[in-house]
C-alpha positions as CSV (number, residue, x, y, z in Angstrom):
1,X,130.3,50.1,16.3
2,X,128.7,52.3,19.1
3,X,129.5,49.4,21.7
4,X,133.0,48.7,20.3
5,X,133.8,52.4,21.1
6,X,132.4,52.8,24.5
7,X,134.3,49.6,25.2
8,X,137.7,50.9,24.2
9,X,137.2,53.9,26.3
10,X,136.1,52.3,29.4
11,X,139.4,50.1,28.7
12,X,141.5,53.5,27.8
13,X,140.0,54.8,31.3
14,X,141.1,51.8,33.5
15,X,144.5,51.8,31.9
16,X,145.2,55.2,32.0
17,X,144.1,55.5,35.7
18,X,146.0,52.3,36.2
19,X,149.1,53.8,35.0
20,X,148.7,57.4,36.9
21,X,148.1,55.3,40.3
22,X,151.8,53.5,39.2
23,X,153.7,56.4,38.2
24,X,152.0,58.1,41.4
25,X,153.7,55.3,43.6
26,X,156.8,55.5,41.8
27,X,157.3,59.4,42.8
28,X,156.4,58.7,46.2
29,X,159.6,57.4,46.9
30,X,159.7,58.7,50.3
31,X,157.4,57.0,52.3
32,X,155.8,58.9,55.7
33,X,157.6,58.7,58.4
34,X,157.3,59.7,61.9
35,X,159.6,63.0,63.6
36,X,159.7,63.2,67.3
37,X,159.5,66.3,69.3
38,X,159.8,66.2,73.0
39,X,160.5,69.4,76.0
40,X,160.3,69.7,79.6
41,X,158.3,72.8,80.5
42,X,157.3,74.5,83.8
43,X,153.8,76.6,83.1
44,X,151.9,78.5,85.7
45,X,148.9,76.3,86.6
46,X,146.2,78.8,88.3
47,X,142.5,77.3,88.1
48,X,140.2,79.5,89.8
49,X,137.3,78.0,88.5
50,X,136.4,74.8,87.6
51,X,134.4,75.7,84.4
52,X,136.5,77.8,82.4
53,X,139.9,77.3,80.6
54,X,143.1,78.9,81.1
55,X,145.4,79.6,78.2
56,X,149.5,79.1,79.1
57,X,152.0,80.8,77.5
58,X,153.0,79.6,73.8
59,X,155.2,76.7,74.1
60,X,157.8,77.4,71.0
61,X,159.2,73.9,68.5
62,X,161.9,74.1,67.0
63,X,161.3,71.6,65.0
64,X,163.8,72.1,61.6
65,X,161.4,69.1,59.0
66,X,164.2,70.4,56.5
67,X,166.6,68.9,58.4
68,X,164.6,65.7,59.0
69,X,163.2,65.5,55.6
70,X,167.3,65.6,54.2
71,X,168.2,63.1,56.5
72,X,165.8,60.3,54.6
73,X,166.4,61.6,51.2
74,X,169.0,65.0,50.7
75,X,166.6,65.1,47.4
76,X,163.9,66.5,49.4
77,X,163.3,69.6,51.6
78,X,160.4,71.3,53.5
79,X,159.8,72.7,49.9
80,X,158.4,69.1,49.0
81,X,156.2,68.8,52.1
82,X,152.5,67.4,51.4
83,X,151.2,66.3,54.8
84,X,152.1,67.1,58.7
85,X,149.3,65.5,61.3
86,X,150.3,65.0,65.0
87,X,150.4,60.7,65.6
88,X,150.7,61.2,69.2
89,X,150.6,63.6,72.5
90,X,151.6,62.8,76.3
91,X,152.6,65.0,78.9
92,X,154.6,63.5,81.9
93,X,154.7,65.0,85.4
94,X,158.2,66.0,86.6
95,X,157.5,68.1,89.6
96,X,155.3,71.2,90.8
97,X,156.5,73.9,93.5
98,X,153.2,72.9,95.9
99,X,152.7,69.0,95.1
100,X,149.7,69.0,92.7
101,X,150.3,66.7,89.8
102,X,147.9,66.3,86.7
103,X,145.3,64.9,88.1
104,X,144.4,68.6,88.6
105,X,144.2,69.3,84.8
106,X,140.4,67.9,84.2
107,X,140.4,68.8,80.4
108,X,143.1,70.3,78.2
109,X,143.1,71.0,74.1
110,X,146.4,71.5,72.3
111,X,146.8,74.2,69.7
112,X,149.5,75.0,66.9
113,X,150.1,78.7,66.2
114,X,152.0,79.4,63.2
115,X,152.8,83.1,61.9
116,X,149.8,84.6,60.3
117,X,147.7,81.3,60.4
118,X,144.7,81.0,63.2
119,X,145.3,78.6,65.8
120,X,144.3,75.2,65.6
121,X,142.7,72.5,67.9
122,X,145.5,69.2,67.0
123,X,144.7,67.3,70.5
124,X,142.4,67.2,73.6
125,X,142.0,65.4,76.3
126,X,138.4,64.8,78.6
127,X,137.7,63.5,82.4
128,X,141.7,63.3,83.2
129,X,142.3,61.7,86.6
130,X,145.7,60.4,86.0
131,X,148.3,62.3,88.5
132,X,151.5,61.2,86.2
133,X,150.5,61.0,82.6
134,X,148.2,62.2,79.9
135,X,147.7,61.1,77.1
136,X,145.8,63.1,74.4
137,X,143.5,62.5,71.8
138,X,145.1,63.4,68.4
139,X,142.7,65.3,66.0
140,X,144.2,64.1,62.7
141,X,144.4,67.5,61.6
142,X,146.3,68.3,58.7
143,X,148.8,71.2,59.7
144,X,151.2,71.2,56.9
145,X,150.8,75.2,56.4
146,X,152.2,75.5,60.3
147,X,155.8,73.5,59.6
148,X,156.0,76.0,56.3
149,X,156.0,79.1,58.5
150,X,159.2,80.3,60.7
151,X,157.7,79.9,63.8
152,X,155.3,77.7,65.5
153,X,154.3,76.8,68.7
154,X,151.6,74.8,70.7
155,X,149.1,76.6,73.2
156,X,147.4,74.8,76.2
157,X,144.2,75.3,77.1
158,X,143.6,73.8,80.5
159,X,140.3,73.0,82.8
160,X,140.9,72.7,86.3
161,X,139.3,69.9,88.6
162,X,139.7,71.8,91.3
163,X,140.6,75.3,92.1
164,X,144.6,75.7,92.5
165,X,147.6,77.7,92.0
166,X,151.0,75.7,91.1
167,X,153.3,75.6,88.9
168,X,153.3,72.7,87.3
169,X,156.5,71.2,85.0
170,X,156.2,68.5,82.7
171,X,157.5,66.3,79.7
172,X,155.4,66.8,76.5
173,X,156.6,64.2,74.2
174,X,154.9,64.2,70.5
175,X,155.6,62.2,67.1
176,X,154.5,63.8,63.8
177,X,153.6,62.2,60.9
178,X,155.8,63.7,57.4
179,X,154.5,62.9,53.8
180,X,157.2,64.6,52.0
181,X,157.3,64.0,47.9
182,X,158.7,65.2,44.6
């Protein structure tokens, strides 16, 4: 009898965590999908050493997820947000006032600042010798909390590889992944 009973609720277990993976699935009718972000900005490059990083000014998205979360389902809104996490970083050179391109930015990390949340390292990049494109090194950083706020905005943190003053304007292009559900 004692068997019979511990067999019935190992079976009651499966099924019942058989059935909350289903009806899990089932109200995940919005799969993830990806929203782009991209901006051309012109930020004061000034490395005067080759050791330290230099912080540019905040770089402000406008990024409206309510908007892009209505356009796949008008049921949904940021309200129903589970899961934000950057896919994807580059930065393009456009032009620079003395002629330096990227290859001058040796390292860089990529924060978010969101009101009243600590920043937060979301992409880097190491060793950079490419004078027309980087491309960064996503963290996989869940950053939900930052789309929820009114106002967020990515900081660079750049390393020179040599000592330089420029101004530097570039592309940034991004994609971030949405898990939106009921």
């Amino acid at each position: 009898m004692k068997r019979l009973s511990l067999v019935l609720g190992i079976f009651a277990v499966l099924f019942l965590t058989s059935c909350r993976d289903i009806v899990n699935s089932v109200l995940d009718v919005l799969p993830p999908f990806e929203v782009p972000y991209s901006t051309q900005v012109t930020v004061p490059f000034a490395a005067v050493s080759t050791t330290s990083y230099t912080k540019s000014p905040e770089i402000h998205m406008d990024i409206n997820l309510d908007n892009e979360i209505k356009a796949y389902n008008p049921k949904y809104s940021v309200a129903n947000l589970k899961s934000v996490k950057m896919s994807k970083l580059t930065a393009t050179y456009v032009s620079s006032s003395l002629g330096n391109k990227l290859e001058v930015i040796k390292n860089a990390k990529i924060y978010i600042k969101g009101d009243n949340l600590p920043d937060k390292l979301i992409a880097s990049v190491e060793n950079n010798t490419n004078p027309n494109e980087i491309v960064f090194f996503t963290t996989d950083t869940e950053i939900v909390e930052y789309f929820k706020s009114n106002r967020n905005s990515l900081v660079v943190e750049v390393q020179g590889s040599k000592v330089t003053a420029d101004q530097i304007t570039m592309k940034l292009a991004a994609n971030f992944k949405v898990r939106a559900e009921l």
